[in-house]
Structure formats: structure tokens, C-alpha cells
CHARMM-style PDB file with segment names, atoms N, HN, CA, C and O in Angstrom:
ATOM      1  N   UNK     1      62.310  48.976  29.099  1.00  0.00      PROA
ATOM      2  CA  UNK     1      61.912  48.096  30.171  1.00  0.00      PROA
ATOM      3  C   UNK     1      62.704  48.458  31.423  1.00  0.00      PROA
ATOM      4  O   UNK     1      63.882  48.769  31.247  1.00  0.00      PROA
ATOM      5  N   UNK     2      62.110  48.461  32.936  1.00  0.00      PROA
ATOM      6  HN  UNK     2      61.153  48.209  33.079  1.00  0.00      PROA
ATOM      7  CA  UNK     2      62.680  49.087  33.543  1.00  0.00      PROA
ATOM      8  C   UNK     2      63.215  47.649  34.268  1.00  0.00      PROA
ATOM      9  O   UNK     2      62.651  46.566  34.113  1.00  0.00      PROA
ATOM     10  N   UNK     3      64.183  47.829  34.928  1.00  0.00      PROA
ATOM     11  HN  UNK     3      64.642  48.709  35.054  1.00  0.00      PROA
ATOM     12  CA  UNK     3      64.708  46.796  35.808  1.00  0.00      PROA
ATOM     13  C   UNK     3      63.385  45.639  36.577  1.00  0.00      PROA
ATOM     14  O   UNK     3      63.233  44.431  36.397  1.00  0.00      PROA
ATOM     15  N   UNK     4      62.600  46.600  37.444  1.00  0.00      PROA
ATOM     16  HN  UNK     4      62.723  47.581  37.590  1.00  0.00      PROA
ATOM     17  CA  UNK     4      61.562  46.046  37.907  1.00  0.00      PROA
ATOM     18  C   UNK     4      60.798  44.673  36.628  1.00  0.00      PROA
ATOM     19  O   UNK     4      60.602  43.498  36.941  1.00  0.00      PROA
ATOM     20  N   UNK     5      60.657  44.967  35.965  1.00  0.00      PROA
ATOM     21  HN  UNK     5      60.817  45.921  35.710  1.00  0.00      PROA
ATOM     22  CA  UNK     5      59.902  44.436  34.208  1.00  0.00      PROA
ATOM     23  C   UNK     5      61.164  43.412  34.178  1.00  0.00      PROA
ATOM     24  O   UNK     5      60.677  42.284  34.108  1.00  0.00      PROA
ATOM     25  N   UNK     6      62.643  43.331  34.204  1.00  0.00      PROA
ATOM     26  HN  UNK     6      63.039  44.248  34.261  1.00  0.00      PROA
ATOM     27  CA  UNK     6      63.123  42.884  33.990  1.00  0.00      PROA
ATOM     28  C   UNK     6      63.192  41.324  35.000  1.00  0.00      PROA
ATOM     29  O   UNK     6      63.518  40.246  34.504  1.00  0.00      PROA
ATOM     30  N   UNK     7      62.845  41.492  36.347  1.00  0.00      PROA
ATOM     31  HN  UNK     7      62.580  42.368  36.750  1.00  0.00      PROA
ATOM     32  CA  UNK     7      63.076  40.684  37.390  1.00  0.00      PROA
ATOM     33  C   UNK     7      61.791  40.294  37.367  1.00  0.00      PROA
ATOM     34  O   UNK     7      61.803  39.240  38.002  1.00  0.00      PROA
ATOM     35  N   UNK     8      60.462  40.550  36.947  1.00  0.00      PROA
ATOM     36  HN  UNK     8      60.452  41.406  36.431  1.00  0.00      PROA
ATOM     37  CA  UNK     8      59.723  40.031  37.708  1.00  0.00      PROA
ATOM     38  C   UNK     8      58.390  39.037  36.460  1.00  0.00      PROA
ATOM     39  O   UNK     8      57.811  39.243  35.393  1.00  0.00      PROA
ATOM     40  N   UNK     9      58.480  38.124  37.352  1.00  0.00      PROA
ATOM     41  HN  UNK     9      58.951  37.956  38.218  1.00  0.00      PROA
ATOM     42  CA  UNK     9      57.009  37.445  36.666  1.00  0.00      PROA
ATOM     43  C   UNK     9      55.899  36.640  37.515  1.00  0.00      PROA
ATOM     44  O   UNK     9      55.807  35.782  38.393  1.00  0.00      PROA
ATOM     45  N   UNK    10      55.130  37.454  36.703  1.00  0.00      PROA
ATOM     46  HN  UNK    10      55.205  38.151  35.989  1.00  0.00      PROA
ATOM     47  CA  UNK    10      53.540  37.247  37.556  1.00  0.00      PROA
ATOM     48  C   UNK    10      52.837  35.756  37.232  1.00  0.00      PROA
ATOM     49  O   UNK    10      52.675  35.464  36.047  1.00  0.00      PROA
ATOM     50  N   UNK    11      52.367  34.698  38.397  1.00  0.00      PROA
ATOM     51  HN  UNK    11      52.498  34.935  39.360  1.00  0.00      PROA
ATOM     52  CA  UNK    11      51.808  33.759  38.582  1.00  0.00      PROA
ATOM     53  C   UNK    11      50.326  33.481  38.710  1.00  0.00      PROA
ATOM     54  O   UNK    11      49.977  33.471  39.891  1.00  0.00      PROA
ATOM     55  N   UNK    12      49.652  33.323  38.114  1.00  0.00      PROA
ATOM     56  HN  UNK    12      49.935  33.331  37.155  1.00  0.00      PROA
ATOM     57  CA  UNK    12      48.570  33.435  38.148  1.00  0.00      PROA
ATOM     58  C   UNK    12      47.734  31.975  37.930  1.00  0.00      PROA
ATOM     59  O   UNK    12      47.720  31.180  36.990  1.00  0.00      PROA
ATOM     60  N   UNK    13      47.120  31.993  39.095  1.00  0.00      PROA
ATOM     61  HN  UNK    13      47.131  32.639  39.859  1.00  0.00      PROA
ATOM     62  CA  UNK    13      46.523  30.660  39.106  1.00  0.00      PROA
ATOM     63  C   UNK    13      44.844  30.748  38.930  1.00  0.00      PROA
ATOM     64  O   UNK    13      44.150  31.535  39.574  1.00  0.00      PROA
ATOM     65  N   UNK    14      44.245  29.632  37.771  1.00  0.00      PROA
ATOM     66  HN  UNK    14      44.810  28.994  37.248  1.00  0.00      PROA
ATOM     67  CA  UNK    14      43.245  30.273  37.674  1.00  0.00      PROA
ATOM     68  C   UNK    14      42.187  28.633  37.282  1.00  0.00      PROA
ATOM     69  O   UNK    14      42.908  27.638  37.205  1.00  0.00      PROA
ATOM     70  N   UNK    15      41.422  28.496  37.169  1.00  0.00      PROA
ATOM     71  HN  UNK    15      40.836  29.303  37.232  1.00  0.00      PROA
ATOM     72  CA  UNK    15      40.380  27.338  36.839  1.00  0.00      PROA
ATOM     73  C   UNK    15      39.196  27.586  36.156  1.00  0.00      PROA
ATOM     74  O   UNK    15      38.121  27.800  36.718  1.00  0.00      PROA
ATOM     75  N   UNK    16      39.453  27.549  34.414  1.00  0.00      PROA
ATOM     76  HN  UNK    16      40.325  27.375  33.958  1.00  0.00      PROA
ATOM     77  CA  UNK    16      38.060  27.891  33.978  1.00  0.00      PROA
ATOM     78  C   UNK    16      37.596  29.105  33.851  1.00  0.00      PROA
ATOM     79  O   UNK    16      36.381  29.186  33.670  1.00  0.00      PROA
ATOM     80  N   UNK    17      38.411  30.412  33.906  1.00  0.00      PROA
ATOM     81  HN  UNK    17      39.398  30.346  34.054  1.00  0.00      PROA
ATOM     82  CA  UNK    17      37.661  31.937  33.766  1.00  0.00      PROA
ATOM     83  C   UNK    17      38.959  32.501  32.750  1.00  0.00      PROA
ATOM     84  O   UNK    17      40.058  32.976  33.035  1.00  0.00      PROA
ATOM     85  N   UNK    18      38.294  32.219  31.463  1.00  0.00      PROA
ATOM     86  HN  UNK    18      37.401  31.834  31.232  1.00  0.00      PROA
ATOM     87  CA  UNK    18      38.377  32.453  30.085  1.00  0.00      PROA
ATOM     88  C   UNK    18      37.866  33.567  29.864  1.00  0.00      PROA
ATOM     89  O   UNK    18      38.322  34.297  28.984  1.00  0.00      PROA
ATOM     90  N   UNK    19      36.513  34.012  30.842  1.00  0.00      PROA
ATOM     91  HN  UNK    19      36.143  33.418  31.556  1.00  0.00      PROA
ATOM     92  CA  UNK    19      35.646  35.094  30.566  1.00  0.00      PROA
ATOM     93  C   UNK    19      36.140  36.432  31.503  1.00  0.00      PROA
ATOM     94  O   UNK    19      35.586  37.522  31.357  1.00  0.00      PROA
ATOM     95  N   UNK    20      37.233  36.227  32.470  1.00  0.00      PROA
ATOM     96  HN  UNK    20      37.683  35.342  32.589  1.00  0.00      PROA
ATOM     97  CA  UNK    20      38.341  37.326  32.825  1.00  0.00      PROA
ATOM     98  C   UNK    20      39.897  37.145  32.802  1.00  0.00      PROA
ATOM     99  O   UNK    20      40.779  37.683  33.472  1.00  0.00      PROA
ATOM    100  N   UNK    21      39.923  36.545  32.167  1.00  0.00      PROA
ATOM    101  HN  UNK    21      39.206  36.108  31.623  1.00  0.00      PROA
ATOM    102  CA  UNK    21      41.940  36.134  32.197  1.00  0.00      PROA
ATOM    103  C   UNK    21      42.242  36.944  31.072  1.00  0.00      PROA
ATOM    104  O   UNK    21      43.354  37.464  31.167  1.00  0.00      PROA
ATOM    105  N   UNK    22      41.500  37.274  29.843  1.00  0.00      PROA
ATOM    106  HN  UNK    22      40.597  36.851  29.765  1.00  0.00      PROA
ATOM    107  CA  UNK    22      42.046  38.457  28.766  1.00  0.00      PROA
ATOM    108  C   UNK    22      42.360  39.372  29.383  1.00  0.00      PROA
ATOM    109  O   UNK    22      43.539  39.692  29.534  1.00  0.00      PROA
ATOM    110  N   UNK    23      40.883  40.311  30.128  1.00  0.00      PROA
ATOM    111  HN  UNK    23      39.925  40.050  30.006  1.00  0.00      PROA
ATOM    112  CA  UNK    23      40.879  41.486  31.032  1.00  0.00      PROA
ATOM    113  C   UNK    23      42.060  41.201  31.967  1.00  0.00      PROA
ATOM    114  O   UNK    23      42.662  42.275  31.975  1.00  0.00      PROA
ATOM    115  N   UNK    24      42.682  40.405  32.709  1.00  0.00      PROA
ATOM    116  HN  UNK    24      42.193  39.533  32.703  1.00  0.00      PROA
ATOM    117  CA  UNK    24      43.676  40.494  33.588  1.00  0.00      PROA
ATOM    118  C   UNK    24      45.425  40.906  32.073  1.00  0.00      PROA
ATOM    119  O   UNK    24      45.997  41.940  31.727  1.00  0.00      PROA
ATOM    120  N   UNK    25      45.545  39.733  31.770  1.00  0.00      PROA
ATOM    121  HN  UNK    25      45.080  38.893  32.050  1.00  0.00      PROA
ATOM    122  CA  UNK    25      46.494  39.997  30.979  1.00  0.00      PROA
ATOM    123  C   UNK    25      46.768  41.109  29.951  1.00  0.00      PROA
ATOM    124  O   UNK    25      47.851  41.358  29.421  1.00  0.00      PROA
ATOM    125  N   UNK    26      45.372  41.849  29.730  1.00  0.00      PROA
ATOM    126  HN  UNK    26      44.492  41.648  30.160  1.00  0.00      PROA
ATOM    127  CA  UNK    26      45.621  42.976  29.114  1.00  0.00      PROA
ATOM    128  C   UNK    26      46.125  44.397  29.903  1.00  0.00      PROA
ATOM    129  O   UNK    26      46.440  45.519  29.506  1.00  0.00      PROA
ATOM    130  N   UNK    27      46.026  43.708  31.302  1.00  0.00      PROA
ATOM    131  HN  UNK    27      45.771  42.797  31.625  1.00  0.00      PROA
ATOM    132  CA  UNK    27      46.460  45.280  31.912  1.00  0.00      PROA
ATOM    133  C   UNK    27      47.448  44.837  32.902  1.00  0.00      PROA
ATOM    134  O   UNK    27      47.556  45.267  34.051  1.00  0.00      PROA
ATOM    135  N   UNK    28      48.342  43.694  32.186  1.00  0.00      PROA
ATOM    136  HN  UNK    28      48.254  43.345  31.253  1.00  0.00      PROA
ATOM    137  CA  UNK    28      50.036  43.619  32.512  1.00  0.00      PROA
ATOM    138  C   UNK    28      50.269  43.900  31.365  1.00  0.00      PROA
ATOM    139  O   UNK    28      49.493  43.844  30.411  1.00  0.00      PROA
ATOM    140  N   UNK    29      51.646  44.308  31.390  1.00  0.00      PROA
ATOM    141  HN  UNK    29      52.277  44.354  32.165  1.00  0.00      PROA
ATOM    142  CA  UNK    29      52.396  45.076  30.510  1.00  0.00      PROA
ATOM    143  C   UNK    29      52.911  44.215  29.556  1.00  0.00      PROA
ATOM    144  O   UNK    29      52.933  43.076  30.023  1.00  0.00      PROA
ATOM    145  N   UNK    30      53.237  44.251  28.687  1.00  0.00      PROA
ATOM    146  HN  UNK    30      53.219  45.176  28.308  1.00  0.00      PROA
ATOM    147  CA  UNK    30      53.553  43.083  27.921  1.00  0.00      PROA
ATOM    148  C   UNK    30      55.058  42.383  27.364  1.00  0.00      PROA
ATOM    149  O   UNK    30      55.348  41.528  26.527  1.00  0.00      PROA
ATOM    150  N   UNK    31      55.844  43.274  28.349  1.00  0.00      PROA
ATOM    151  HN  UNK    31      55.608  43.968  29.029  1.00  0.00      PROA
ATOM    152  CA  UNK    31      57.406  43.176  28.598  1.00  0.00      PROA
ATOM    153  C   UNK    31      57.094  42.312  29.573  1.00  0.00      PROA
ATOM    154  O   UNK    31      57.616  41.269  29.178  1.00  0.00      PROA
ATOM    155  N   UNK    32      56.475  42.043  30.788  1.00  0.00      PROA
ATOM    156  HN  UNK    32      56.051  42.890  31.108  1.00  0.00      PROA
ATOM    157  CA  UNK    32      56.301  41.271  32.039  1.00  0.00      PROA
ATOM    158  C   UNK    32      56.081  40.053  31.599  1.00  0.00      PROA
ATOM    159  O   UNK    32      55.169  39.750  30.830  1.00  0.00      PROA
ATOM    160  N   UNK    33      57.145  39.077  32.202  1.00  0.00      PROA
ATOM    161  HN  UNK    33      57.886  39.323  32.828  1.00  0.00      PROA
ATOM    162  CA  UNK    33      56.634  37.622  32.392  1.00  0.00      PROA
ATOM    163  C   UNK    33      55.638  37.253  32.707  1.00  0.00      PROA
ATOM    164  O   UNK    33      55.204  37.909  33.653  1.00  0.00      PROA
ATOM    165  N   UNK    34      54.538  35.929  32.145  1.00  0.00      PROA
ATOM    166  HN  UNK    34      54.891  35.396  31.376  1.00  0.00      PROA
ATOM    167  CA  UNK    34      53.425  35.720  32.976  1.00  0.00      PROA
ATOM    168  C   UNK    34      53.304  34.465  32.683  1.00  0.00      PROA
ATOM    169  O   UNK    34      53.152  34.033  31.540  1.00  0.00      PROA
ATOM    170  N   UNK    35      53.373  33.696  33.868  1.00  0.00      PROA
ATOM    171  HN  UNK    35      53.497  34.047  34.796  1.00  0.00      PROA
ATOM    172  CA  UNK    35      52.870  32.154  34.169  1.00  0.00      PROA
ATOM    173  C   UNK    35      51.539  31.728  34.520  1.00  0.00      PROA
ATOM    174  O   UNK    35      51.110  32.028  35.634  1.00  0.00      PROA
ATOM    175  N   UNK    36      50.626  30.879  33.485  1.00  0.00      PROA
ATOM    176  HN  UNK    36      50.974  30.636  32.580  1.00  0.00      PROA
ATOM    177  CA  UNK    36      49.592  30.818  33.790  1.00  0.00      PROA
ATOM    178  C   UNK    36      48.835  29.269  34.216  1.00  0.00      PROA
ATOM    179  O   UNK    36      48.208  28.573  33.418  1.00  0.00      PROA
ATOM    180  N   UNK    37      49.041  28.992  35.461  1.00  0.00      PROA
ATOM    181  HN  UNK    37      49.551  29.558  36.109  1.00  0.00      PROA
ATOM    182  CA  UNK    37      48.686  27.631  35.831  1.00  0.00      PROA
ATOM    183  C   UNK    37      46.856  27.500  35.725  1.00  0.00      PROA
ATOM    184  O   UNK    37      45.997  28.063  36.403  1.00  0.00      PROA
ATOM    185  N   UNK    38      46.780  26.920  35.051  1.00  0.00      PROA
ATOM    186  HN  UNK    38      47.477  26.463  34.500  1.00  0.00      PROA
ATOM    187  CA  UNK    38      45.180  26.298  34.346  1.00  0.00      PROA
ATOM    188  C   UNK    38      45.164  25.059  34.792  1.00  0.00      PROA
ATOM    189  O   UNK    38      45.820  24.098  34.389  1.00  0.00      PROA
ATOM    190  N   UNK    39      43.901  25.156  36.178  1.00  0.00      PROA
ATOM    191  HN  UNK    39      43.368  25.937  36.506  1.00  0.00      PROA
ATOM    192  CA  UNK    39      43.560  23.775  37.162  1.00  0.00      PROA
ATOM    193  C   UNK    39      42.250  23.326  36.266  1.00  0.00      PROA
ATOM    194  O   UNK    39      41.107  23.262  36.721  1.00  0.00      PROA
ATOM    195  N   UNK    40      42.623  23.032  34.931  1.00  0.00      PROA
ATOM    196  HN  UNK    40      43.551  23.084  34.562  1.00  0.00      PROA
ATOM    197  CA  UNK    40      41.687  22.610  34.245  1.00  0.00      PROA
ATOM    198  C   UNK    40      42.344  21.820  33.102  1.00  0.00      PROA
ATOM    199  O   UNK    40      43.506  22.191  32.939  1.00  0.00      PROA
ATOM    200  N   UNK    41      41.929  20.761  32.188  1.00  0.00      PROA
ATOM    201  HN  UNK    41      40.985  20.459  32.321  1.00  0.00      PROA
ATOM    202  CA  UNK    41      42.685  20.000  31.016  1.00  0.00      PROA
ATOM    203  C   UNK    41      42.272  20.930  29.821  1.00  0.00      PROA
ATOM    204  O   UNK    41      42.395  20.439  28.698  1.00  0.00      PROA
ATOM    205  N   UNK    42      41.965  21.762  29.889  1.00  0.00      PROA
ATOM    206  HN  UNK    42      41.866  22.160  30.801  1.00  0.00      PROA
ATOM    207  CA  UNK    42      41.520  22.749  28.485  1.00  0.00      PROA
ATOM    208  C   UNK    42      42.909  23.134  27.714  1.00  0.00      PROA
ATOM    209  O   UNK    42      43.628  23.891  28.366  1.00  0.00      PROA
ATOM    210  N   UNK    43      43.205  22.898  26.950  1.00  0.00      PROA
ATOM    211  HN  UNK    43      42.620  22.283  26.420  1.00  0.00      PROA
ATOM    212  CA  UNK    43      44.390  22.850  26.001  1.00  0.00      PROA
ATOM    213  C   UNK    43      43.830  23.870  25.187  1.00  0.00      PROA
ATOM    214  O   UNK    43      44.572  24.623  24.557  1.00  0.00      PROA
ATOM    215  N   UNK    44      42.441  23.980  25.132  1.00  0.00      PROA
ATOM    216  HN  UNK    44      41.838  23.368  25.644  1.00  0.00      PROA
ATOM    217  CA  UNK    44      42.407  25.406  23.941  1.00  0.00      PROA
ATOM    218  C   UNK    44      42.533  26.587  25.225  1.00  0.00      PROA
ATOM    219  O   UNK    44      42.546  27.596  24.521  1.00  0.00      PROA
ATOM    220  N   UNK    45      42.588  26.870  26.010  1.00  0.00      PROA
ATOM    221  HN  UNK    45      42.577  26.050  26.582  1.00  0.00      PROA
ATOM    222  CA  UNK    45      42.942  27.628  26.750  1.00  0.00      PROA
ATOM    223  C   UNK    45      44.426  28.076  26.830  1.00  0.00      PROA
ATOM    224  O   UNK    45      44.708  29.273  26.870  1.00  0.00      PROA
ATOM    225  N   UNK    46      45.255  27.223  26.850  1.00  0.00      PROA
ATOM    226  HN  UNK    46      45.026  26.250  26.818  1.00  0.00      PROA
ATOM    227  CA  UNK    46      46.555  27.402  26.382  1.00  0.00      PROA
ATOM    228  C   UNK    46      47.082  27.607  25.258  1.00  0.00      PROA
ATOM    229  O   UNK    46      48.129  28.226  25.446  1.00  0.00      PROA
ATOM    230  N   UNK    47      46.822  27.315  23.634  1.00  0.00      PROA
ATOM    231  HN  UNK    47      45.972  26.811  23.481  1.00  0.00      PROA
ATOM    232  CA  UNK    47      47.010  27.984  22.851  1.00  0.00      PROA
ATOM    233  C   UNK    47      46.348  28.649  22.524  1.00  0.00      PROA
ATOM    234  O   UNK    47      46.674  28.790  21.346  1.00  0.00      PROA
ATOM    235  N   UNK    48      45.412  29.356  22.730  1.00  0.00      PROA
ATOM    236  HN  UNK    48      45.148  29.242  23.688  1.00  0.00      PROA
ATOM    237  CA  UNK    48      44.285  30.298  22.479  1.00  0.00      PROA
ATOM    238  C   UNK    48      45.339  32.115  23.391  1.00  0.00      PROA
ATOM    239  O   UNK    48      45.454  33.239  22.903  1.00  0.00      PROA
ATOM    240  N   UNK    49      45.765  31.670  24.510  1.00  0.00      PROA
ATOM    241  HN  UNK    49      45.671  30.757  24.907  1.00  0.00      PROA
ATOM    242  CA  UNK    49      46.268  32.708  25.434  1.00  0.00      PROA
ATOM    243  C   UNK    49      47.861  32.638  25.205  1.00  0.00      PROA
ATOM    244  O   UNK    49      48.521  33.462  25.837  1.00  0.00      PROA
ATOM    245  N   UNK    50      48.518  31.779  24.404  1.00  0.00      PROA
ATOM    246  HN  UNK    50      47.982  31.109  23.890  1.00  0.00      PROA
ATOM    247  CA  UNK    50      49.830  31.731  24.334  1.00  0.00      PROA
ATOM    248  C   UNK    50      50.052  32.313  22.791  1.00  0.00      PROA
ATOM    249  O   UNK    50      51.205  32.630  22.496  1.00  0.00      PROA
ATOM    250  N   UNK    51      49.263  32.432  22.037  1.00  0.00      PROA
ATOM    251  HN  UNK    51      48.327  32.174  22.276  1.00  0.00      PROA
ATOM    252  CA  UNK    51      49.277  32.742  20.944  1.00  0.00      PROA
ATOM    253  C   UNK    51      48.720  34.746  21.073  1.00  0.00      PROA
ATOM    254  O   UNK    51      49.411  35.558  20.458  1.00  0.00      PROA
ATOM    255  N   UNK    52      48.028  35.028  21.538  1.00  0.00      PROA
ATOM    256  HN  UNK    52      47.466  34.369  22.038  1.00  0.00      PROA
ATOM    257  CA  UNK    52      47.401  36.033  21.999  1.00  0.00      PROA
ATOM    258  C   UNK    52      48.973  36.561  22.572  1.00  0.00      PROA
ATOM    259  O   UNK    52      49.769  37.063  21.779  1.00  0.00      PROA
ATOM    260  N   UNK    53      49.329  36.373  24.123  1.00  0.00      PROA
ATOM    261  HN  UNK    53      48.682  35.965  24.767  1.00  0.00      PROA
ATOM    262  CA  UNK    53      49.823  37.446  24.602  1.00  0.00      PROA
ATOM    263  C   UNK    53      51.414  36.525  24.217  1.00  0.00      PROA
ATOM    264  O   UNK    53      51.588  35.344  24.518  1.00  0.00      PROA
ATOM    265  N   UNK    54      52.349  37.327  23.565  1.00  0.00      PROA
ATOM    266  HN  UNK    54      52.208  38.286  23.321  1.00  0.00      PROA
ATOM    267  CA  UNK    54      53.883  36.499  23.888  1.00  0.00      PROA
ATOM    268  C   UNK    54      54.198  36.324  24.881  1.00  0.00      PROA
ATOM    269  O   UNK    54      54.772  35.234  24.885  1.00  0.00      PROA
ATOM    270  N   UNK    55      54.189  36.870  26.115  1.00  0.00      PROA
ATOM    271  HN  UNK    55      53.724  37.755  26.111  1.00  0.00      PROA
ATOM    272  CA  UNK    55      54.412  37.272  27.345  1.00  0.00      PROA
ATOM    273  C   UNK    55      54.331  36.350  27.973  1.00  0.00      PROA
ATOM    274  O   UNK    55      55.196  36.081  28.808  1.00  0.00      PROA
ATOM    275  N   UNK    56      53.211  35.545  27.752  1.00  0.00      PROA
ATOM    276  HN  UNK    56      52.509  35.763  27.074  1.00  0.00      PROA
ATOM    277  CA  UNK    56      52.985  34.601  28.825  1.00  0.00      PROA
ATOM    278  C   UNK    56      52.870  32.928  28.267  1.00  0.00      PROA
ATOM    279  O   UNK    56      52.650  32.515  27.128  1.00  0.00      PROA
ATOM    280  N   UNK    57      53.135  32.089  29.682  1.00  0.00      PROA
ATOM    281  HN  UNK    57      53.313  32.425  30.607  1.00  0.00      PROA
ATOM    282  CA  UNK    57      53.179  30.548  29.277  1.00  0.00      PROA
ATOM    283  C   UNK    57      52.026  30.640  29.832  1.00  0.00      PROA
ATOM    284  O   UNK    57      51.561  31.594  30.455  1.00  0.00      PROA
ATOM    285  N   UNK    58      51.395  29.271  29.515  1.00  0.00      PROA
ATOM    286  HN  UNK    58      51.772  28.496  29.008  1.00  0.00      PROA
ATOM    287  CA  UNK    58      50.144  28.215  30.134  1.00  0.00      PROA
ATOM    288  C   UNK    58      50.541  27.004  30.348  1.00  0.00      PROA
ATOM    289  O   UNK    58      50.987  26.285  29.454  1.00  0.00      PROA
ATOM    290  N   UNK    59      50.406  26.628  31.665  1.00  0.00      PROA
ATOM    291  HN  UNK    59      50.043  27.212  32.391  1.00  0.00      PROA
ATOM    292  CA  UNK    59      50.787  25.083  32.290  1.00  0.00      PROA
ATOM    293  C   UNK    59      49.612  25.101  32.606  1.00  0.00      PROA
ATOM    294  O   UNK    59      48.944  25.897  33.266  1.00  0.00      PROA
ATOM    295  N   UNK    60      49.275  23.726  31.853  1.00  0.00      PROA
ATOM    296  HN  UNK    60      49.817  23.079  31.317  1.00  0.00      PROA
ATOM    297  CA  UNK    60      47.937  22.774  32.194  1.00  0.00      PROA
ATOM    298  C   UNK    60      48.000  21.868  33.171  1.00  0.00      PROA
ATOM    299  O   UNK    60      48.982  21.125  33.158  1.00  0.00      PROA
ATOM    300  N   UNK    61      46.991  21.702  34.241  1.00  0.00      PROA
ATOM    301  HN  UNK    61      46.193  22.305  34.250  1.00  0.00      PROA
ATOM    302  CA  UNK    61      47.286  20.838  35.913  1.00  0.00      PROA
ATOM    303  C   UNK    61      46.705  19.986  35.625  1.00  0.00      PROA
ATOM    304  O   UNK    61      46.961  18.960  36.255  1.00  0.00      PROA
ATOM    305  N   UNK    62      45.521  19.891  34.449  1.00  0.00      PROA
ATOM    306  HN  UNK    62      45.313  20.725  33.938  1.00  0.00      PROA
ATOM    307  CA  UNK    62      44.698  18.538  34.023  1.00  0.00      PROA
ATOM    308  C   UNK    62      43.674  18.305  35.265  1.00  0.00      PROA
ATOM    309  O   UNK    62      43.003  17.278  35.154  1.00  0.00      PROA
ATOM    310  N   UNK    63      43.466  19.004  36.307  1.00  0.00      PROA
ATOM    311  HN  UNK    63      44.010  19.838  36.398  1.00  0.00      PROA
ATOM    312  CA  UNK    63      42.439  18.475  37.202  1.00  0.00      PROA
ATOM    313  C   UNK    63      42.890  19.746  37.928  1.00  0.00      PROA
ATOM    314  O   UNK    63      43.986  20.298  37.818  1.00  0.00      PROA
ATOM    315  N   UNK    64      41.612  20.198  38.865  1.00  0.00      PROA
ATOM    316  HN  UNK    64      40.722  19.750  38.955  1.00  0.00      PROA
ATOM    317  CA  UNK    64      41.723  21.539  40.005  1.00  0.00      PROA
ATOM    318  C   UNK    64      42.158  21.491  41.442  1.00  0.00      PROA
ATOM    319  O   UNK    64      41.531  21.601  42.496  1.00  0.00      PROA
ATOM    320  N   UNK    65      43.509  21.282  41.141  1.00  0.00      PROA
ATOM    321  HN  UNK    65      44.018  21.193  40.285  1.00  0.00      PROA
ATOM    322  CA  UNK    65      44.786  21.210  42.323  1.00  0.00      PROA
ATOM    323  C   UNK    65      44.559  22.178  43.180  1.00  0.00      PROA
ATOM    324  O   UNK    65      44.800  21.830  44.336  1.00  0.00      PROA
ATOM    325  N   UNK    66      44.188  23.257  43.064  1.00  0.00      PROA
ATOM    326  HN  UNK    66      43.991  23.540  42.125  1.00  0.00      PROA
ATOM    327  CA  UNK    66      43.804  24.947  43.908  1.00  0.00      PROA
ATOM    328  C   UNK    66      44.735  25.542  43.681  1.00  0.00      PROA
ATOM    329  O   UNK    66      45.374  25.574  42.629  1.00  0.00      PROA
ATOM    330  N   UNK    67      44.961  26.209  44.876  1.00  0.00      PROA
ATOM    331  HN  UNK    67      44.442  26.183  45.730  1.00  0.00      PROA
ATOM    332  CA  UNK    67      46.729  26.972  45.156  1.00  0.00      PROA
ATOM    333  C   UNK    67      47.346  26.357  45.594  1.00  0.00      PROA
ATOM    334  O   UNK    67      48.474  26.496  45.122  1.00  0.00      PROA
ATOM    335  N   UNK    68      47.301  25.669  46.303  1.00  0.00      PROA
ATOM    336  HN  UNK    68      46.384  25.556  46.687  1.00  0.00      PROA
ATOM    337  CA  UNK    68      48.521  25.053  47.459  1.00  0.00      PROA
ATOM    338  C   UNK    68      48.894  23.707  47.690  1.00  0.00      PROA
ATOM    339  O   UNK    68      49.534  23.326  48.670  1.00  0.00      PROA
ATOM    340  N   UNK    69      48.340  22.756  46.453  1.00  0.00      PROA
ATOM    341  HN  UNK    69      47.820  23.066  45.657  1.00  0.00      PROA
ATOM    342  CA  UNK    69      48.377  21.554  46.404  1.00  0.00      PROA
ATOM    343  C   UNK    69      49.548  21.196  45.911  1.00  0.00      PROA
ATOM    344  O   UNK    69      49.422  21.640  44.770  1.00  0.00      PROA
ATOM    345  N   UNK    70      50.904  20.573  45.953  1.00  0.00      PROA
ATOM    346  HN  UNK    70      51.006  20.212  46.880  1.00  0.00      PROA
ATOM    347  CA  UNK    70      51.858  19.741  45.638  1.00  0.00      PROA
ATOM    348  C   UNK    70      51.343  18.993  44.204  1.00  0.00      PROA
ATOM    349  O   UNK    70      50.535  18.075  44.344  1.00  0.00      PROA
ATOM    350  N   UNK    71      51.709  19.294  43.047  1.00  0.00      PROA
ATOM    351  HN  UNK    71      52.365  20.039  42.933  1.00  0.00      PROA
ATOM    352  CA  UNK    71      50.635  18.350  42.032  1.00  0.00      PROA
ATOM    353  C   UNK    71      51.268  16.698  42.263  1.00  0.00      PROA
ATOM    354  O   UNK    71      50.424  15.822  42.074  1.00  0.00      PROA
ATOM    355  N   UNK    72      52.316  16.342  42.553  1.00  0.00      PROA
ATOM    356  HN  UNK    72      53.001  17.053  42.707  1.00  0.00      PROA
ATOM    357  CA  UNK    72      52.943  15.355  43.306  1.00  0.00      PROA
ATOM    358  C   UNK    72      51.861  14.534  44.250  1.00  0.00      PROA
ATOM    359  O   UNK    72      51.848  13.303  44.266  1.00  0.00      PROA
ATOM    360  N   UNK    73      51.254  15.075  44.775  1.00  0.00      PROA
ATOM    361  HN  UNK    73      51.264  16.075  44.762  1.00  0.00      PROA
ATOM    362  CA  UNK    73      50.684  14.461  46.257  1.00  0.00      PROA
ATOM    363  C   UNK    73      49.738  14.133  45.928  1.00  0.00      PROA
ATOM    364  OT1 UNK    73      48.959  13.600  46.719  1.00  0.00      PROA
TER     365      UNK     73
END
């Protein structure tokens, strides 16, 4: 793992596309951190993709916050 792999993790915000989030996570590396905010209450989405890649978490927003919403507000 190179230093870069070591510092960095990828954020990925997404709502409902189950039918490209494999294709994305399969072509990060699988040493790389990956945070996956799901603006959706789908819980099989999160263990379905947390079980799949080690690499990565799934935080569920329970409703479609976007990008830039404060889930607070």
C-alpha cells in the first residue's frame, strides 16, 4: 500500500443507484477507504455493500439530503 492508499478515503454520495455503485467500487482499490452516504432508508443497501467490499462503510441519511445539506437542518 502506498502512502497515498494510506491517507486517503473516498466519499461518495449517492441515492438509489445499486445498479452502478458495484461498478464504481470495483475500480477502487480495495486497500482505499470508502464512505458511502445513502440519501435513501435502504438498509439492504448497506449490508449488501458492506459485506461485499471490506473497504467500505454505508451511512444511511433515511431521506435525500443531496450533497450539501447539514442533516441537522
Amino acid at each position: 500500500m502506498t502512502e497515498f492508499e494510506k491517507n486517503i478515503t473516498f466519499v461518495i454520495v449517492c441515492f438509489r443507484s445499486d445498479h452502478i455503485i458495484d461498478q464504481c467500487l470495483k475500480s477502487i482499490n480495495s486497500d482505499i477507504k470508502v464512505i458511502i452516504v445513502e440519501n435513501s432508508n435502504n438498509i439492504f443497501t448497506k449490508v449488501r455493500l458492506e459485506k461485499k467490499f471490506s473497504n467500505t462503510k454505508v451511512l444511511i441519511s433515511g431521506e435525500n439530503i443531496g450533497y450539501g445539506r447539514d442533516r441537522k437542518s
